[in-house]
N, C-alpha and C positions, 0 to 999 in steps of 0.2 A: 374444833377441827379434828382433833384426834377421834373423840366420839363418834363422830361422823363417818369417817376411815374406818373405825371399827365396825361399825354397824355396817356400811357397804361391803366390807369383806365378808362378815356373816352372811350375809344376802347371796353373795357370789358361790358359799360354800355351801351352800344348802343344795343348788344342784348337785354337785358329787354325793354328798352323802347320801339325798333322796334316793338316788338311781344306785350306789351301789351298799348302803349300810343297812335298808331298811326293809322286811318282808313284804309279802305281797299279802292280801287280805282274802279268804276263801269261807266261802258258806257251804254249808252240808246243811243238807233239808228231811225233816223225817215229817214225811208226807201221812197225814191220819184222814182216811175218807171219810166223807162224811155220813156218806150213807150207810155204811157199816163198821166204822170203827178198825178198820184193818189197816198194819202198814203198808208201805210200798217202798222192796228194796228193785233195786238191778245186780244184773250180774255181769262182774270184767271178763271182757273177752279175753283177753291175753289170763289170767289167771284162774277164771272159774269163778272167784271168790264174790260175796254179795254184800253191797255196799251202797253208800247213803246218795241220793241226787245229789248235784252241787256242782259247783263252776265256782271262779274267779270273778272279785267285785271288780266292773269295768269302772275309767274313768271317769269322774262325772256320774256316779250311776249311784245312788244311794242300797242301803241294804235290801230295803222291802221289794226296791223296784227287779237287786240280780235275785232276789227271791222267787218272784215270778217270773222271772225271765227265765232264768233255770231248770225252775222246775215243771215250765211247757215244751222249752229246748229240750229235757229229756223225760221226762214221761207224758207228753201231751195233757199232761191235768193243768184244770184250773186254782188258781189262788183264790181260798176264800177266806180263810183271814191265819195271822200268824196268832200263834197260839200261845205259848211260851220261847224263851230262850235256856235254853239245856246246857250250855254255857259254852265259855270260850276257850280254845287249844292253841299249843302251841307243836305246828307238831314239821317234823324237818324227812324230808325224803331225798332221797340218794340222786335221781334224777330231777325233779322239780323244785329242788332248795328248801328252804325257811318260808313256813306261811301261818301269820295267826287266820286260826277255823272257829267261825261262827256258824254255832249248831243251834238251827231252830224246829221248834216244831210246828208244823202248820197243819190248817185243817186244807182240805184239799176234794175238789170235786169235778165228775167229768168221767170220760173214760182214756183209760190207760192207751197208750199207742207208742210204745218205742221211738224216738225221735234219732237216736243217735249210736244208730247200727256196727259203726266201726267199733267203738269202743265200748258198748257194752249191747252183748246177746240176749238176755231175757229182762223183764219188768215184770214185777209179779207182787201179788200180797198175801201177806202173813198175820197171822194173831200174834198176840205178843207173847205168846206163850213158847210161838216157834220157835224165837229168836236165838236162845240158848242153842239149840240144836244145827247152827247154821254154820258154816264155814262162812265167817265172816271177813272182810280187809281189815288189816292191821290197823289204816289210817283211822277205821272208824269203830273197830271193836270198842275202845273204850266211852265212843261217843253214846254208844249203843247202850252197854253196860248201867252210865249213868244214869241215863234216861229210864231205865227199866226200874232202877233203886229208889228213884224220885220219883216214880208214875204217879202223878196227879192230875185233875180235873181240871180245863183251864185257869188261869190263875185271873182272878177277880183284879188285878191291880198290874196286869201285865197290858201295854198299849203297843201301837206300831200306826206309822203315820205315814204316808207317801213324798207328803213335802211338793212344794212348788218347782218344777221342770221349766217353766216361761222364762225368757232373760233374752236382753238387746241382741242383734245382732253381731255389734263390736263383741262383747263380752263374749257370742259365742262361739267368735273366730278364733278370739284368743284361748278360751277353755280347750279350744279341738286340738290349737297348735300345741299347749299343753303335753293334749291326750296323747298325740305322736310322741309326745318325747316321754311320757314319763308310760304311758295306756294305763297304769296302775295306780289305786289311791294308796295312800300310804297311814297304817295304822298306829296309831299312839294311845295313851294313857289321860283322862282326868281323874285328879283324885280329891274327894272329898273327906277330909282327913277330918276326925273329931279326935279332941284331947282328953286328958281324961276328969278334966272338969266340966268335959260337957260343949266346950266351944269349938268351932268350926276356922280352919284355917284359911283364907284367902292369900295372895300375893300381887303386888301393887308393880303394876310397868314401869321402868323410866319413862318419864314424864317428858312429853315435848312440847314448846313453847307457847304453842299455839291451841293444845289441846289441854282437857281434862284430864283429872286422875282416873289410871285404869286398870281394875281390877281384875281376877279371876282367878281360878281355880289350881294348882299346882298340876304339874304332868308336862309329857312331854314324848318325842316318838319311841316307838319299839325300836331298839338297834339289832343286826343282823345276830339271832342266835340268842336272842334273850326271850324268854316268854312275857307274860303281864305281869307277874308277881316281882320279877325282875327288872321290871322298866318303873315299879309302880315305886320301887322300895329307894330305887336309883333316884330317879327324880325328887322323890321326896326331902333325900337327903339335899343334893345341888341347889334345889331351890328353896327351903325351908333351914333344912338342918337338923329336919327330926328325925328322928327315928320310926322305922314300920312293926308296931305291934303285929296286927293282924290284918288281912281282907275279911272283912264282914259279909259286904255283899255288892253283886253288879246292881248299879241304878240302873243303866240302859247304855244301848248303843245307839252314837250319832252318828250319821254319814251323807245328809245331805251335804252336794258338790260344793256350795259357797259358804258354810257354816263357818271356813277358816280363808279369808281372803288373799292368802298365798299361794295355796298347794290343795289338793282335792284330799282330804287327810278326812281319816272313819275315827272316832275317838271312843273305848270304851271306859266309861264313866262308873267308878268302885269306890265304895264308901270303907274308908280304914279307919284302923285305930292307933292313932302316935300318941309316940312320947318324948321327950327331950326338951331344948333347948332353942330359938331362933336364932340361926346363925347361917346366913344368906353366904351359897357358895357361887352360885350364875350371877354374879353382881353385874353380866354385862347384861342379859336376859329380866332380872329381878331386882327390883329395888330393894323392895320389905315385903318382909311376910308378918300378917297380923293375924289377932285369933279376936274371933267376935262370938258373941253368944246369939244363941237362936232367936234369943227376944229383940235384940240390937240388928241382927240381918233382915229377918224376914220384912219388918216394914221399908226397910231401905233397898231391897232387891230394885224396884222400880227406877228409883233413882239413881243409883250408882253407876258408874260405865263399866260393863262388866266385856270382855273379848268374847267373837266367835260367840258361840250358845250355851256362855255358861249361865246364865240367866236360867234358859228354862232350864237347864240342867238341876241346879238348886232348887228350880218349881218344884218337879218332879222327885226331887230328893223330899222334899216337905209333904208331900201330898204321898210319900210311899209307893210310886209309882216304881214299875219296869218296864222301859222305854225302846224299843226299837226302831227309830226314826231316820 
């Protein structure tokens, strides 16, 4: 009975935190044409300055989809396909709050046509050589920076998926009534923690009566004011009890709408390096954390009950993919 108590009070408090502890989730888009290989920035009206397309992931709306949505909302181009991820930000402004920014690069085709005149005055394209010489926005200078250090050829192992849109009608009354209350997904952390003997950490749900054992991946949401590296290192400890050597690298970002059958929640999924000890601190969340070797996981991915998508998540992590889904 107590259990029970506890777990409904968790349920009850998840709406507070959602709405008020958690950032909201924002794409910035570096548009590369196809027909010629040149960027496409805008420029702010209110400041002059030139900066990346991009909007806010609506609720229900996966990555790929505010990808293309955005990036016809404001330069009339089409989406031909996402190209790389140039990686994830944390970045905080004075009027608009706390927002993790997912910066991708797409290839992009069609002709330019300014959609969104209020807010910004020109669209225009540049070589990349421009760029340097640009009065740039702050939000996105560094985005920019990156990307020019790392300019590579599309990445052979980089994918992006649209994901399935169709769902009952019950189901998508209730997702809308959701969307009113929350309109934002809310982003979190998986982490694919290897040890340094080589094995891969999972963590086993409280087990209920009726059901199978259920496994997956450690992580858990961004709290207000913390980046990824901070949510990644936090959780590790809560629900493991290791320690965070390093971030190695992003497997991919998830954000199909029913990936997590609570809340419309984007997860970006980063493979680290621990060390320490198992010693489970979320005992209400976490039962055990176990470390399995790659030759012990990979046959049993199938069979196991894993939460949400962490299944293909570990695909993808075995196949060396970078996922944007």
């Amino acid at each position: 009975m107590i259990i029970r108590l506890r777990r409904a009070w968790q349920f009850v408090t998840t709406v507070p935190r959602i709405i008020l502890r958690h950032p909201m989730t924002r794409i910035n888009i570096l548009p590369i044409l196809s027909k010629d290989g040149y960027i496409v920035l805008v420029r702010k009206s209110d400041s002059g300055e030139w900066s990346l397309p991009g909007g806010v992931v609506e609720w229900a709306e996966s990555v790929p989809h505010a990808v293309k949505r955005e990036l016809a909302k404001t330069t009339g181009l089409e989406l031909g396909t996402i190209r790389n991820l140039v990686g994830v930000y944390s970045v905080q402004n004075k009027y608009k709050g706390h927002a993790i920014c997912l910066t991708v690069e797409v290839e992009a085709k069609g002709d330019i046509r300014l959609e969104n005149t209020r807010k910004f005055s020109e669209a225009k394209v540049f070589k990349r050589e421009d760029l340097p010489t640009l009065t740039l926005s702050t939000y996105c200078s560094q985005q920019l920076k990156d990307y020019l250090q790392s300019f590579q050829q599309p990445q052979e192992n980089a994918i992006y998926r649209f994901g399935n849109l169709s769902i009952g009608r019950l189901r998508h009354l209730f997702i809308t009534w959701l969307g009113v209350i929350f309109r934002y997904p809310v982003v979190g952390a998986t982490i694919i923690a290897i040890l340094p003997d080589g094995k891969i950490v999972l963590v086993k749900r409280p087990k209920k009566s009726d059901q199978k054992e259920e496994w997956g991946l450690p992580g858990g949401m961004v709290d207000w004011g913390e980046d990824i590296p901070a949510t990644v290192s936090r959780e590790l400890k809560e629900e493991t009890g290791l320690n965070l050597v390093k971030i190695k690298r992003i497997v991919g970002v998830y954000s199909e709408a029913f990936r997590d059958p609570r809340v419309h929640s984007i997860a970006v999924s980063v493979e680290v390096e621990a060390e320490g000890t198992f010693q489970v601190e979320d005992t209400l969340e976490i039962e055990e954390a176990r470390a399995f070797t790659v030759q012990e996981l990979r046959p049993r991915l199938n069979n196991m009950v894993l939460i949400h998508d962490h299944r293909r998540q570990l695909q993808d992590y075995f196949q060396g993919l970078t996922t944007i889904a």
